[in-house]
C-alpha positions, 0 to 999 in steps of 0.5 A: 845306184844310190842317191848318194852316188848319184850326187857325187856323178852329178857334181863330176858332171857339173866339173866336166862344164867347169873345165871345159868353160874355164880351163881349157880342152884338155882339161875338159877331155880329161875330166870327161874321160875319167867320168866314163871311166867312172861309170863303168867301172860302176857298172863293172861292179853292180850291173855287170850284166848290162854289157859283155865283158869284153867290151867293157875292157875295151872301152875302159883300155881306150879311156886309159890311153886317152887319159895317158896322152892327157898325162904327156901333155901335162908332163910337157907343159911341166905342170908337176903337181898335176903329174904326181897326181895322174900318177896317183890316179893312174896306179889307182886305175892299175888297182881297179883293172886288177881286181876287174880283171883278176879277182882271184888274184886280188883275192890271194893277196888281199892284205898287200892289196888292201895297202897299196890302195890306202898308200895310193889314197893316202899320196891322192890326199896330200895333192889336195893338200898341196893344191890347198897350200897353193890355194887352188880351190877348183882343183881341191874340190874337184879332186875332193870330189874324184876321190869320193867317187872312186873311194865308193867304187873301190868299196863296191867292188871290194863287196862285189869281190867278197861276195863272188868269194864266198859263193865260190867257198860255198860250192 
């Protein structure tokens, strides 16, 4: 991992503290699911021998339904703006788990693929607008920060797919 990577998992980790002191538990279990969820899909795209495959579908299967019972109880406390971006969030994930999950896939429409993530990024950023124009610093530094670190994900796996492509038009 690079340093750089290192810094943005660094000041995640350091929001995880933040949430749990200043917000509340769900916040807090939040952010820490998504942390994981972080890692392993780093670890899905550059150490991919570490841990079996199966388990790392697992475990990532686990973290996303604790992330959607996070989601329900932002939808019942009626905190809108926190839904449109778990849903930004969530359809990110979708995208993660199908290039994961079916490369070949992904492959076959790399172009449509290409621009549902820019849209779901593009959505990611107008909520660090909004959340800007209502001046939630923590929540636009923390959302700067996610974004950072998935965008990084998103191009590794991108590599990681380019590469398993070639090899394969090379056999």
């Amino acid at each position: 991992m690079s340093k750089f990577k290192l810094i943005v998992v660094g000041l995640i980790a350091i929001n995880v503290v933040i949430y749990a002191v200043v917000n509340n538990f769900i916040g807090a279990l939040d952010s820490l699911t998504w942390l994981i969820l972080l890692v392993l899909y780093e670890l899905d795209a550059n150490f991919s021998g570490l841990m079996a495959e199966k388990k790392l579908h697992r475990i990532r299967t686990f973290l996303i339904m604790v992330i959607a019972l996070v989601f329900f109880v932002y939808v019942h406390g009626h905190e809108w703006l926190e839904v449109i971006n778990f849903l930004f969030w969530l359809a990110l994930i979708a995208l993660l788990e199908l290039e994961v999950r079916l490369p070949d896939k992904v492959a076959n429409y790399r172009l449509s693929y290409w621009w549902a993530t820019v849209i779901v990024f593009i959505g990611l950023i107008g909520v660090v607008i909004a959340w800007a124009w209502q001046s939630a610093w923590l929540d636009v530094y923390d959302a700067i920060v996610w974004i950072i670190a998935f965008g990084l994900i998103e191009v590794d796996i991108n590599r990681v797919l380019k590469r398993n492509y070639l090899e394969n038009i090379d056999r």
